[in-house]
C-alpha positions as CSV (number, residue, x, y, z in Angstrom):
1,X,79.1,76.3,-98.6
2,X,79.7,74.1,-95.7
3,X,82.6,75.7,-94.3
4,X,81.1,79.4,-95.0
5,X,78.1,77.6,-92.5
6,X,80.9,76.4,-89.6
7,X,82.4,80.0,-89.8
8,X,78.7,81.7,-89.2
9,X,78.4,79.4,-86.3
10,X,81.8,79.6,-85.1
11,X,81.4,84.0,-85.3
12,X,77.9,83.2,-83.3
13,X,80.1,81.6,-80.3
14,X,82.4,84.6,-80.2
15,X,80.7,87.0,-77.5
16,X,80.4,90.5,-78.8
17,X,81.4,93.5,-77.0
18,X,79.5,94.9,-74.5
19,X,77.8,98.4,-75.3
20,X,79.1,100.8,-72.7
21,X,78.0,104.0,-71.2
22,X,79.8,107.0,-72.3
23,X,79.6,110.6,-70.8
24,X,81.1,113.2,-72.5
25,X,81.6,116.9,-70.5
26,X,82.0,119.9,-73.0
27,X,83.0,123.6,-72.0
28,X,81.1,127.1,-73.5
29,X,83.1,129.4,-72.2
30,X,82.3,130.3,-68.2
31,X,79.8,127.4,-68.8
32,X,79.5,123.3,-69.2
33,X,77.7,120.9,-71.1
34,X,77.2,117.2,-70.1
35,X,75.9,114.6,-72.2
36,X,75.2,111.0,-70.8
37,X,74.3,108.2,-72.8
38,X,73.4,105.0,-71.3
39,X,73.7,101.4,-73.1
40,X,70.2,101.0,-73.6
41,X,69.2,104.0,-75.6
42,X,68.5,106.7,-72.5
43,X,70.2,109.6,-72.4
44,X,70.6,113.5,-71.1
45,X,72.4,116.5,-71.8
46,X,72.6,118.8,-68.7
47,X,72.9,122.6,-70.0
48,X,74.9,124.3,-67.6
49,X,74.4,128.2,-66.8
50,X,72.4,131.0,-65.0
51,X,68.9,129.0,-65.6
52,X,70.5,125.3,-65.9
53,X,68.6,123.0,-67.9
54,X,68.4,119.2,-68.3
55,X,66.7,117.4,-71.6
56,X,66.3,113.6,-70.4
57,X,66.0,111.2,-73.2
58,X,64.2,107.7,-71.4
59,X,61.7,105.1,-72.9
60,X,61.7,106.8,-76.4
61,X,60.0,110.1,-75.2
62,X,61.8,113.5,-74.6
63,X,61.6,115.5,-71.6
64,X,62.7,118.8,-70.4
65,X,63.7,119.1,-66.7
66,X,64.3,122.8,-64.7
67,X,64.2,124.1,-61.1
68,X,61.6,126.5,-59.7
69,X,62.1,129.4,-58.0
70,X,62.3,127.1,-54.4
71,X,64.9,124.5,-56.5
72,X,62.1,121.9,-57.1
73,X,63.3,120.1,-60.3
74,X,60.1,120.3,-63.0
75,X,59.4,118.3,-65.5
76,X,57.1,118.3,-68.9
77,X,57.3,116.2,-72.0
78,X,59.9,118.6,-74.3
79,X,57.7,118.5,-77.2
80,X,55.2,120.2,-75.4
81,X,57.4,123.1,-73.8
82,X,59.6,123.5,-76.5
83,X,57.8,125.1,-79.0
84,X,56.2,127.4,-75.9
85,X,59.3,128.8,-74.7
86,X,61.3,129.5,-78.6
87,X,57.6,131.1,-79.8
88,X,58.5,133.8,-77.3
89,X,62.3,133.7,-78.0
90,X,63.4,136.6,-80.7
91,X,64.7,135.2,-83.6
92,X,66.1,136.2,-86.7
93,X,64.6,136.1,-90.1
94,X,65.9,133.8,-92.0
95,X,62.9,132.8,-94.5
96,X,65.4,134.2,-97.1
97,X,68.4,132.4,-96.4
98,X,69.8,128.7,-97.6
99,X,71.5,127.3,-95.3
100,X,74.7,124.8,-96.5
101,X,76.6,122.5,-94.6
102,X,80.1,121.3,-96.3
103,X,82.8,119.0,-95.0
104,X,86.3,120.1,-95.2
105,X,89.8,119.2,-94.1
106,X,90.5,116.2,-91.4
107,X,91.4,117.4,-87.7
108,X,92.2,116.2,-84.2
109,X,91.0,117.3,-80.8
110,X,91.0,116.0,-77.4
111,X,92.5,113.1,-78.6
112,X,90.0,112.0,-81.9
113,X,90.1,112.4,-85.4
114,X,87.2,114.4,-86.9
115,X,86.1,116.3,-90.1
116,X,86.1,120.0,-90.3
117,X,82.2,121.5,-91.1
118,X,81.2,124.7,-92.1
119,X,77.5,125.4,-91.8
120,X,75.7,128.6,-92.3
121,X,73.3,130.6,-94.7
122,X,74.6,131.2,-97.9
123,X,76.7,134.6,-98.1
124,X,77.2,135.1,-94.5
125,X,80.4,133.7,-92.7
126,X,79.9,130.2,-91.4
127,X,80.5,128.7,-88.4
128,X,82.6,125.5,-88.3
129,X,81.8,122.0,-86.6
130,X,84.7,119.0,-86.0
131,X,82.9,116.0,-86.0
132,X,84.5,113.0,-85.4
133,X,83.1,109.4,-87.1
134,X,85.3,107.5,-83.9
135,X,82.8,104.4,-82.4
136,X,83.7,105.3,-78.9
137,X,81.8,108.8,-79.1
138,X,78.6,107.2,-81.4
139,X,76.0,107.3,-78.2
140,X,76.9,111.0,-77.3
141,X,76.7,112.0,-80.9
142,X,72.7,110.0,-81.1
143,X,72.1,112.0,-77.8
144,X,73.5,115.4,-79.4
145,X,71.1,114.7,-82.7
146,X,68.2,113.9,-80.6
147,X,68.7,117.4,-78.9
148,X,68.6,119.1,-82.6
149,X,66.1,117.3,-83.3
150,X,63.9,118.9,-81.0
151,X,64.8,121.9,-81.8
152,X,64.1,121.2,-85.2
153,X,60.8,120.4,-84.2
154,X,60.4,123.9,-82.1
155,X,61.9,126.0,-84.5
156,X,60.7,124.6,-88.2
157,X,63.0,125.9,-91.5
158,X,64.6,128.4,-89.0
159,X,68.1,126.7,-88.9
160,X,68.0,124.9,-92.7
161,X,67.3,121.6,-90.7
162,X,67.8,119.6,-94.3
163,X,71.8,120.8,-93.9
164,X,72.0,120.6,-90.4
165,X,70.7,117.0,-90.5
166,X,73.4,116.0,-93.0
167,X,76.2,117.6,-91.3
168,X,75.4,116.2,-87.9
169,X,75.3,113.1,-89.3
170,X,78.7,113.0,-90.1
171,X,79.8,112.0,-86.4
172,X,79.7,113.6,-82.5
173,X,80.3,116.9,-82.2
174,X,84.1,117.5,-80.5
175,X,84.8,121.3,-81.2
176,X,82.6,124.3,-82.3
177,X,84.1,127.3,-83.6
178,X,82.3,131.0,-84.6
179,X,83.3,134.1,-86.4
180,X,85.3,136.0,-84.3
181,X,87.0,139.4,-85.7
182,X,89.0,137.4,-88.6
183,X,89.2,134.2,-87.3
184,X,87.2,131.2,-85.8
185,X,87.0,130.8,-82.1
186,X,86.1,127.8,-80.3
187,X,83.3,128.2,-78.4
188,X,82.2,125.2,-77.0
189,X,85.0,122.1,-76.7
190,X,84.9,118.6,-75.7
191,X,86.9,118.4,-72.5
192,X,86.9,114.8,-71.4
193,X,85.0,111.5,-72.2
194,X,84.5,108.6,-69.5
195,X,83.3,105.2,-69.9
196,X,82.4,104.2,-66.6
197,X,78.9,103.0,-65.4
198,X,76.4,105.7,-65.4
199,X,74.3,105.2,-62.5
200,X,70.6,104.3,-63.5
201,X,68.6,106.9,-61.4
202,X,70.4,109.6,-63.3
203,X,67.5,109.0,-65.9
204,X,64.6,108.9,-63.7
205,X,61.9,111.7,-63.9
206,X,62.6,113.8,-60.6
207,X,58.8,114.5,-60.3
208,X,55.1,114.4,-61.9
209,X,54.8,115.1,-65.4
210,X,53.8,118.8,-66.1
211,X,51.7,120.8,-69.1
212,X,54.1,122.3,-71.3
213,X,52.2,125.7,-70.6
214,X,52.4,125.3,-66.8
215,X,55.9,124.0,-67.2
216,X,56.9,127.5,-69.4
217,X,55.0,129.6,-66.6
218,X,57.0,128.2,-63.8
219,X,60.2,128.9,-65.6
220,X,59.8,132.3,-66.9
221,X,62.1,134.5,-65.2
222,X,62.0,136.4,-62.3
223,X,63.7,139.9,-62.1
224,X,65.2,141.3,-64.8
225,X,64.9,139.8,-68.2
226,X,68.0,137.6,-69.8
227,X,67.9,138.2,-73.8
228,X,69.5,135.8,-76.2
229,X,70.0,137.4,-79.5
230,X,71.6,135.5,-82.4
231,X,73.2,137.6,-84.7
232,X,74.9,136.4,-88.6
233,X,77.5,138.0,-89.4
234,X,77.6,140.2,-93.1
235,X,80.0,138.8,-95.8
236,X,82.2,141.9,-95.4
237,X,81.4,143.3,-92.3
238,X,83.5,146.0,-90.3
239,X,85.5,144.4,-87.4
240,X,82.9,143.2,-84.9
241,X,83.1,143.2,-81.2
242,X,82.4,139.6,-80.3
243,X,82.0,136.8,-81.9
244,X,79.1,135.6,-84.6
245,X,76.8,134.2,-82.1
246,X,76.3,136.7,-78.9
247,X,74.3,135.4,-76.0
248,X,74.0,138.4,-73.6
């Protein structure tokens, strides 16, 4: 008993390593993704594109952060936006489907070891996630669950949130892959990971807090209309032109 105390005491001397900041850039094709997650919790995933958005993560509370027709960044709590801008989104029915998520063979990429995923609804081709359970990547994976979390919240039994919860907890996404003609294409790939000190401002709130319905109004589009259909494949469909998830 008494040396099972000294080695307690002697492991409370030994300083601990330091959490770090990690930030973690993806590519989606023409497009990136960047994901910073500091030591104490904070994080946010810039969404790179024709209308780039930024969900900030600070203080325990969710926020959604876009630009204005003159480039003023905008901000509104996420929770209250969220659901706003998907209700007027067109989305498939899926109030038939059940969705599975099923770990498969182990894989590298960029440099970590992750489990293969396949997630889907039931008879339609799946699309596969490498996840990868390596320590180093743990912040950017809490910051990519938070982010599916609130859409989760926005979009209800849409996505089969029970599988999608049990597959992302597996680890941090490092390569996604849809159905494309025969095969699966990566679609969005983890390009490079950095440890270094993520300056604090980059978690501030750039302005006043908005409504979720004024914040929506301001970033409706202007011009012609964008569409984002999301399309699932059939079990045995004819060769398709483009892969399983189309955003044109």
């Amino acid at each position: 008993m008494r040396l099972k105390l000294l080695l307690a005491a002697m492991l409370m001397l030994v300083p601990l390593p330091a959490l770090a900041d990690v930030t973690a850039h993806y590519s989606t094709g023409p497009d990136k993704v960047t994901v910073e997650a500091a030591d104490n919790g904070d994080w946010r995933i810039t969404i790179g594109g024709p209308l780039e958005m930024v969900i900030l993560h600070r203080d325990g509370v969710d926020y959604i952060v876009m630009p204005d027709k003159d480039g003023t960044e905008r901000v509104a709590r996420a929770d209250q936006a969220l659901p706003i801008m998907t209700a007027s989104a067109p989305m498939p029915d899926t109030s038939k489907m059940v969705f599975t998520a099923t770990p498969g063979a182990a894989d590298m990429f960029a440099g970590y070891s992750g489990t293969r995923w396949t997630y889907g609804p039931e008879g339609k081709q799946p699309i596969e996630l490498l996840l990868s359970a390596d320590p180093r990547l743990a912040p950017v994976g809490v910051a990519l669950r938070g982010l599916a979390e609130l859409v989760i919240d926005a979009t209800g039994e849409l996505l089969g949130p029970d599988a999608l919860r049990r597959m992302l907890a597996g680890g941090t996404l490092i390569r996604l892959s849809a159905p494309d003609r025969d095969q699966l294409k990566p679609v969005v790939t983890l390009d490079t990971v950095s440890m270094d000190r993520i300056d604090p401002a980059r978690f501030a709130l750039p302005g006043p807090v908005m409504s979720g319905a004024d914040f929506v109004a301001m970033a409706a589009p202007r011009g012609p209309s964008r569409t984002v259909t999301v399309k699932v494949p059939n079990p045995t469909p004819p060769p398709p032109t483009g892969p399983g998830i189309i955003v044109d």
